[in-house]
C-alpha positions in Angstrom: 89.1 4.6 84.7 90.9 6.9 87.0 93.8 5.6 89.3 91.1 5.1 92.5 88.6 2.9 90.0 91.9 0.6 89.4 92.9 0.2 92.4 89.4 -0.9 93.7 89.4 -3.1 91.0 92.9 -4.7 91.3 91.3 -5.4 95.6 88.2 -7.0 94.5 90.2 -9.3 91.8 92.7 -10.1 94.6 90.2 -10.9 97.1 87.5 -12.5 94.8 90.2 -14.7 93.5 90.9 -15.9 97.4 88.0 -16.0 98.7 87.0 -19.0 95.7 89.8 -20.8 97.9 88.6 -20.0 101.4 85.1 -21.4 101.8 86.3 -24.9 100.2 89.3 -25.2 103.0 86.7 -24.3 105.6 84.3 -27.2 104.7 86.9 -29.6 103.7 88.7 -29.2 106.6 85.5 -30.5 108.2 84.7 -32.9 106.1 88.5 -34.5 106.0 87.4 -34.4 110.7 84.2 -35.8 110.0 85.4 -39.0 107.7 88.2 -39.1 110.2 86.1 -39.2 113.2 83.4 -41.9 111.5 86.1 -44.2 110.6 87.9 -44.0 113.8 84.4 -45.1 115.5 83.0 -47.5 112.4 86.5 -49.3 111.3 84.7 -48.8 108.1 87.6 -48.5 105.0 85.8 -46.5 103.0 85.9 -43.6 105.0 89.3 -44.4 105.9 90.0 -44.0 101.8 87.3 -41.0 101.1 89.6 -39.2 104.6 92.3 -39.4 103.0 91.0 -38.2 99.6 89.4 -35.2 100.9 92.9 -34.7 102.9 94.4 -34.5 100.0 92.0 -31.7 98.1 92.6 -29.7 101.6 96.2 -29.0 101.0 96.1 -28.2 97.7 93.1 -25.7 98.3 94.7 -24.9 101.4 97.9 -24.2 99.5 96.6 -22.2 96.8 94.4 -19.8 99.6 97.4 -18.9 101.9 99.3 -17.5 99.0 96.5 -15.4 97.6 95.6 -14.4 101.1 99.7 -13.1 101.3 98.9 -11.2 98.1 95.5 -9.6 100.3 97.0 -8.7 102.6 100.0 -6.8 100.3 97.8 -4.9 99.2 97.4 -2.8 101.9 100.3 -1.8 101.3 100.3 -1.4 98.3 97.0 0.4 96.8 95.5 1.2 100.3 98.9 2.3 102.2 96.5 5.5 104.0 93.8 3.3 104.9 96.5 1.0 106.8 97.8 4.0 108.2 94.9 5.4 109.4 93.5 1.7 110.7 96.3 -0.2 111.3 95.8 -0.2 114.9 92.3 -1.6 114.6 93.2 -4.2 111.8 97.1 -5.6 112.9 95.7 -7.5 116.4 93.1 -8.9 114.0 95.4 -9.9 111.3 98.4 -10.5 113.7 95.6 -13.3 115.7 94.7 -15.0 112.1 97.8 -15.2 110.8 99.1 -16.9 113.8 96.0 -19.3 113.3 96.7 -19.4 109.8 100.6 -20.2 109.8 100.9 -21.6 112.6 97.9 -23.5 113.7 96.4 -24.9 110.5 99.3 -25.4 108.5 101.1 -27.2 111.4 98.4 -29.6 112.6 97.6 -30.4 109.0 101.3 -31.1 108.5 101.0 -33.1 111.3 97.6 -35.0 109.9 99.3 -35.6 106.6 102.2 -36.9 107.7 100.9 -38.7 111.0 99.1 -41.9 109.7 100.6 -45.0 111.2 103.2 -42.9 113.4 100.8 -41.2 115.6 98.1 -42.6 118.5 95.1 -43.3 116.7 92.8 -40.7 118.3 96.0 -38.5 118.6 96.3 -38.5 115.1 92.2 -37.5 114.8 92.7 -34.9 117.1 95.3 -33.2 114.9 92.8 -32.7 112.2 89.5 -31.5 114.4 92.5 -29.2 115.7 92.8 -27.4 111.8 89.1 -27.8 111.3 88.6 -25.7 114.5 91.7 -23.5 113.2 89.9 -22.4 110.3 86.6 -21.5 112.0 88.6 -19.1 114.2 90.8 -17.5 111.2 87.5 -17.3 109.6 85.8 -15.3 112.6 88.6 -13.0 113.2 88.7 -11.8 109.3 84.9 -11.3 108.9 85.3 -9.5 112.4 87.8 -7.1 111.1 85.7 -6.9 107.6 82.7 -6.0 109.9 84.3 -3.4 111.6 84.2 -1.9 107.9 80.5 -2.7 107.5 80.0 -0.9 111.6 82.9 0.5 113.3 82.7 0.1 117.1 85.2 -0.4 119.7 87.6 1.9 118.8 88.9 5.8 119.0 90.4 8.6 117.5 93.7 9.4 118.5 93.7 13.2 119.1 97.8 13.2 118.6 98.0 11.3 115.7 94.7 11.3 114.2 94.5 7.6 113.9 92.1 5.1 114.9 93.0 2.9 118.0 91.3 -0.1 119.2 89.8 0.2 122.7 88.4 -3.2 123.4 89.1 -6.6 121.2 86.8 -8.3 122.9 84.1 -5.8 121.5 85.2 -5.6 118.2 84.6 -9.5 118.0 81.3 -9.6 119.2 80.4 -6.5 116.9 76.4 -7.5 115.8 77.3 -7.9 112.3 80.4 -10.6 112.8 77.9 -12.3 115.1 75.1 -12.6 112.2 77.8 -13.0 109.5 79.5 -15.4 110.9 77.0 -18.8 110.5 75.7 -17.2 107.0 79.4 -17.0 105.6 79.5 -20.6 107.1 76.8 -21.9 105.4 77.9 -20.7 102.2 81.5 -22.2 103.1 79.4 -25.4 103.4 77.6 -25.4 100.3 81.2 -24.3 97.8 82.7 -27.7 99.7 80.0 -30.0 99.1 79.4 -28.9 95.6 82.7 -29.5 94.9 82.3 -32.8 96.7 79.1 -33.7 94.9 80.7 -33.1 91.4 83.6 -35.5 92.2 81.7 -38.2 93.2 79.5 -37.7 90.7 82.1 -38.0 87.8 84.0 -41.1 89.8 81.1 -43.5 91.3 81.0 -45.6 87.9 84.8 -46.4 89.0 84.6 -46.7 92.6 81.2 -47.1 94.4 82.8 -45.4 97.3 82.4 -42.4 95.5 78.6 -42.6 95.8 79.1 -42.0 99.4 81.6 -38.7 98.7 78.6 -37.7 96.3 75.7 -38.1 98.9 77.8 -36.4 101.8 78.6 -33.1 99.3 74.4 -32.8 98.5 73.7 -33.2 102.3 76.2 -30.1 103.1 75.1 -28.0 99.6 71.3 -29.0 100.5 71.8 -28.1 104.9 74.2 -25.4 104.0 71.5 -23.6 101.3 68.8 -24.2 103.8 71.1 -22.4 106.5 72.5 -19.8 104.3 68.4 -19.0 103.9 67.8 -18.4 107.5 71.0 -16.5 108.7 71.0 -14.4 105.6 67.3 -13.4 107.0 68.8 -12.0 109.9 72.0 -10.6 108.2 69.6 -8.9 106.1 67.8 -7.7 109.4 70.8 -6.4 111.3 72.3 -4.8 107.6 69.2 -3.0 107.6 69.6 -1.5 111.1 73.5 -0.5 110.5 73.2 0.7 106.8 69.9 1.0 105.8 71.1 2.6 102.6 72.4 -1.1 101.5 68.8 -2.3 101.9 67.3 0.2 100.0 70.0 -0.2 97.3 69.5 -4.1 96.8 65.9 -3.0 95.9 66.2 0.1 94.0 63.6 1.9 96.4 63.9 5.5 96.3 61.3 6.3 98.1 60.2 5.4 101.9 57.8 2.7 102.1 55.6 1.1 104.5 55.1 -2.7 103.3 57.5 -2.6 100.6 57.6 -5.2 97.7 60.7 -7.1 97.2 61.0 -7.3 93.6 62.0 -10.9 91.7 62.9 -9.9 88.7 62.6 -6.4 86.3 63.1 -5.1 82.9 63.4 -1.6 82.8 65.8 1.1 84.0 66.5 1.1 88.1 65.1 4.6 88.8 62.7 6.5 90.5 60.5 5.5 88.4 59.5 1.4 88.4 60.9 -0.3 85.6 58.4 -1.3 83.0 58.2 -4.9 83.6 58.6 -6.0 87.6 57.6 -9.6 89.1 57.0 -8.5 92.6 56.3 -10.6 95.8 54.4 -7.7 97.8 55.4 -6.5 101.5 58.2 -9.0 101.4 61.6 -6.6 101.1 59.7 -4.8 104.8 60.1 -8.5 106.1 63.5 -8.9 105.2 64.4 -5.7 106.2 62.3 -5.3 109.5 61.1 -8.5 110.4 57.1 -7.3 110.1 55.2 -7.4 106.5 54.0 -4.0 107.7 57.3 -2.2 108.4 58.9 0.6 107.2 62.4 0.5 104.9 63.5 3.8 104.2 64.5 5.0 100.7 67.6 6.2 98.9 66.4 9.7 98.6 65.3 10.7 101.8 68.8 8.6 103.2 70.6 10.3 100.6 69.4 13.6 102.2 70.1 12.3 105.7 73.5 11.5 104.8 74.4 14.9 103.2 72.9 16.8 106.9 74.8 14.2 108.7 78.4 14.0 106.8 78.3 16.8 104.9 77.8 16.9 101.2 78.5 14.1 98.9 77.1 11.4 97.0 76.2 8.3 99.4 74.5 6.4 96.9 76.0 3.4 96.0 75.5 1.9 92.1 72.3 0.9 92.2 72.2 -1.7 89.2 75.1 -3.7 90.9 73.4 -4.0 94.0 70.3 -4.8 92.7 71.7 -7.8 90.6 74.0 -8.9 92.3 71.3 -9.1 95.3 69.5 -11.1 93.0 72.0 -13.2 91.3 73.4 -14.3 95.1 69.6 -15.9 95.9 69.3 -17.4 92.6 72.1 -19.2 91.9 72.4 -20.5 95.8 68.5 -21.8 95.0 70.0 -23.8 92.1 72.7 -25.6 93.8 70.2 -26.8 96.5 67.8 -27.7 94.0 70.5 -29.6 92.6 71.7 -31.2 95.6 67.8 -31.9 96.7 67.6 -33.8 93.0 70.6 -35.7 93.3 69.7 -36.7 96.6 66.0 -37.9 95.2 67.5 -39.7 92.1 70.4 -41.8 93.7 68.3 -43.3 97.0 65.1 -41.7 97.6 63.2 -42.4 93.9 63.5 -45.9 95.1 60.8 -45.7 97.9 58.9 -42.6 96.2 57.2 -41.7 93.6 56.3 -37.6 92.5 52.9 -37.2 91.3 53.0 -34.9 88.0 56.8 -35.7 87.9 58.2 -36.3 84.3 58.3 -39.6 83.4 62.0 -40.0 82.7 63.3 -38.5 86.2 60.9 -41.4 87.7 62.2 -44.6 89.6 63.9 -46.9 87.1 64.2 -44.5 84.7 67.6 -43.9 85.6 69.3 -40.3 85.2 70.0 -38.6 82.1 73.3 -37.7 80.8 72.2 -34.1 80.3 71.3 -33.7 83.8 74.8 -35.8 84.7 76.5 -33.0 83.2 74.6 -30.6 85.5 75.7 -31.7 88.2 79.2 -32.0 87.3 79.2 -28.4 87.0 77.2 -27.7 90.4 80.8 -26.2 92.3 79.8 -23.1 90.1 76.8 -22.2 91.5 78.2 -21.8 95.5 81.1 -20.0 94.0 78.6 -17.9 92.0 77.0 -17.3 95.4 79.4 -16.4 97.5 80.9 -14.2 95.2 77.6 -12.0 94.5 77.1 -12.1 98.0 80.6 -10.3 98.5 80.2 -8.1 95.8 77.0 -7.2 96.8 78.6 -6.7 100.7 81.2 -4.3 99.7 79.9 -2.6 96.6 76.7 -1.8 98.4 78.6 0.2 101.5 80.1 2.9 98.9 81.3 5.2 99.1 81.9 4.3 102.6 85.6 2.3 103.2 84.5 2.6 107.2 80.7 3.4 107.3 80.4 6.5 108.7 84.0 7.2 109.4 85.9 7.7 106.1 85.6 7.2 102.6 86.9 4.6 100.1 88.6 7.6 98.1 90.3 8.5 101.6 92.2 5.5 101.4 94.3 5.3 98.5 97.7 4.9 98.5 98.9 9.1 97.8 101.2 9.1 95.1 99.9 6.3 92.6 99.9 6.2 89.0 97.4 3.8 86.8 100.5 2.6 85.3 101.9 0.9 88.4 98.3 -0.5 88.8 97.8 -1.6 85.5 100.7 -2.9 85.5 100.6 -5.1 89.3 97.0 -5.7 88.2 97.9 -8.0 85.2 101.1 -9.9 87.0 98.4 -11.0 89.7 96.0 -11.6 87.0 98.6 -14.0 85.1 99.9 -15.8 88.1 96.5 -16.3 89.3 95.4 -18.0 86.0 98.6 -20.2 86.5 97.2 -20.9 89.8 93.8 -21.5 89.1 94.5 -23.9 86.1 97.2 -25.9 88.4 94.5 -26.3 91.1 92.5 -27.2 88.6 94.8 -30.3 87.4 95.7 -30.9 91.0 92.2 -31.6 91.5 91.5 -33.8 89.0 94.7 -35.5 89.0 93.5 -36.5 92.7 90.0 -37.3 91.6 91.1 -40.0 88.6 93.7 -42.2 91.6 91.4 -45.2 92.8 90.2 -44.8 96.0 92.2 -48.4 97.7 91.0 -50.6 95.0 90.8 -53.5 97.1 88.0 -51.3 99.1 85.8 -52.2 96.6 86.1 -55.8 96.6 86.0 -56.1 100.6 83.3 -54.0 101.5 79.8 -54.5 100.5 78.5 -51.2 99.0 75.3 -50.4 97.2 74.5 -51.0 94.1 75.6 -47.4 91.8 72.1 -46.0 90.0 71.9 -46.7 86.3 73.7 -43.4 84.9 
């Protein structure tokens, strides 16, 4: 691998790594406002307990995302030192705006949550933690608006001095038409990392504290509503992707050559090439949907884009690596399919089996029968499966856009910081590799360290709950 391959590489370890972290603050923070928010209405304790439990796994994920975000942004400076040159006056109001959001708005008011029970006015004190929920819905908008200027440059101009890019209107870079559809799809996925992780917890804990069932239920409502969400806005993602780089589209199918009523293909064996690999499970006319909107319409193909490109920008290879988008495509839909099949299940088999039966089900996932351990340990494992998503989904995003860095602007090999060696990346590369596993497995103990403490034992004794399903 030549010095440019590792320092891509390095960036999309860096940022895969954080953005694991980033959609679990986003729906805990919510969560931690809406347990808040029902307790302050119902008196009920247990939400009072399952608040300040979910509190608690916000600032350790909260934690552990801020400082890989620092590292993010570093590396601008570090691998991609002409692309911050080139860009910095597009990208520093952006990152200038979250950081304040970040440092100051989130990490204040959630200070203040933490440290406000009992000392603050009651609705004061609720107010402080809708205030970082809201904080991370704006950091969120202004990174994926900066990220989107990547995916569709507008609102900006080339500085005939200094040869840089300058922004001309912030307003217009945040209302860009692909920050405005990739906004609620990245917050649907944000919901369905957070409830997985809640599902799994409660899960594992409900045979200790019942008031974990109630954790449990609330993490498969926000996977099962998040998937169903991430569904629809990733239609029209897919829709307004297809109208700013139709060459992604193309790509996450393999189609090479322009097609009226395009199949979308489910699954193949076979090399990705102009010719069809040799086994294919198709669903016919349905990549022209996602792509146009009409079952009849028109997606263009890699060759004749490919020759469109070269007329346009001059030659080169645009083609991005086809096999990676064409999987990773894939693997995005499948695995956020599981974890709302998951959810859906879980949901069935702790309250809904009791009023109705599945025709043709299997006997032993029927009412009474109770769950099996097998399927138990499924579910303990469902935070994968949004994490799997949202990280095919990005990989996809960004992978998919080569050899674009700006689409239509410059290219990723433009970018680079001039004069560096593979050693120094190699070499930075592995320290963020080996503090990031420290990080991950103390996150990892935080996490279940939190999830073994009883939830106010006396809860349990005080407050009629339901009775737990036979596990």
């Amino acid at each position: 691998m030549d010095v440019l391959d590792l320092t891509r590489l390095q960036f999309a370890v860096v940022t895969v790594y954080h953005y694991l972290f980033v959609p679990l603050s986003i729906c805990l923070s919510a969560a931690a406002a809406g347990l808040h928010l029902t307790w302050l209405f119902t008196r009920d304790e247990r939400h009072l307990a399952l608040t300040k439990f979910v509190g608690k796994l916000l600032i350790v994920t909260f934690a552990v995302g801020v400082v890989t975000g620092l590292v993010q942004e570093f590396q601008f400076g570090l691998g991609w030192s002409a692309f911050a040159k080139f860009y910095g006056d597009v990208f520093g109001p952006t990152l200038a705006v979250e950081g304040m959001l970040a440092f100051f708005l989130e990490a204040t008011f959630l200070a203040l949550w933490y440290f406000g029970w009992d000392r603050l006015p009651r609705r004061l004190h609720a107010a402080t933690i809708v205030v970082v929920a809201v904080g991370t819905l704006l950091s969120a908008y202004i990174i994926l608006a900066a990220n989107s200027f990547m995916q569709n440059p507008v609102a900006y101009a080339m500085d005939p001095v200094t040869g840089r890019a300058h922004l001309t209107s912030f307003g217009e870079l945040l209302t860009n038409e692909v920050v405005l559809a990739a906004f609620p799809h990245t917050m649907a996925g944000a919901a369905m990392a957070g409830g997985g992780l809640l599902l799994a917890i409660g899960v594992w804990r409900h045979a200790a504290d019942p008031a974990f069932r109630t954790l449990a239920r609330l993490g498969a409502w926000l996977m099962l509503i998040g998937g169903a969400m991430t569904a629809i806005t990733g239609d029209h993602l897919g829709k307004v992707m297809t109208a700013v780089q139709p060459m992604k589209m193309a790509a996450a199918e393999a189609l090479y050559e322009t097609t009226t009523g395009a199949p979308f293909s489910v699954f193949a064996l076979g090399t990705l090439g102009h010719d069809k690999p040799f086994l294919t499970v198709e669903i016919p006319r349905l990549l022209s949907f996602l792509g146009t909107g009409s079952f009849g319409g028109t997606v263009q193909g890699i060759d004749d884009l490919q020759a469109q490109y070269v007329a346009q920008y001059g030659p080169g290879n645009y083609i991005p690596m086809i096999p990676v988008a064409f999987w990773t495509f894939r693997l995005m839909i499948g695995a956020g399919v599981a974890g709302m099949a998951l959810a859906a299940y879980y949901l069935w088999a702790s309250s809904l089996r009791r009023r109705f039966r599945i025709p043709l089900l299997p006997a032993f996932l029927q009412m009474g029968a109770g769950v099996p351990t097998w399927i138990k340990r499924i579910l303990l494992l469902s935070p994968l499966l949004p994490a799997a998503a949202n990280t095919f989904g990005w990989v996809f995003t960004e992978t998919a856009r080569q050899p674009w860095l700006a689409f239509g602007i410059s290219k990723v090999s433009d970018g680079i910081s001039p004069g560096l060696t593979s050693a120094e990346v190699l070499l930075s590369l592995g320290g963020f590799t080996l503090v990031y596993g420290l990080l991950a497995i103390a996150w990892y103990k935080l996490v279940v360290h939190l999830s073994r403490q009883a939830l106010f034992p006396e809860i349990s004794e005080k407050s009629p709950v339901e009775p737990a399903p036979a596990y």
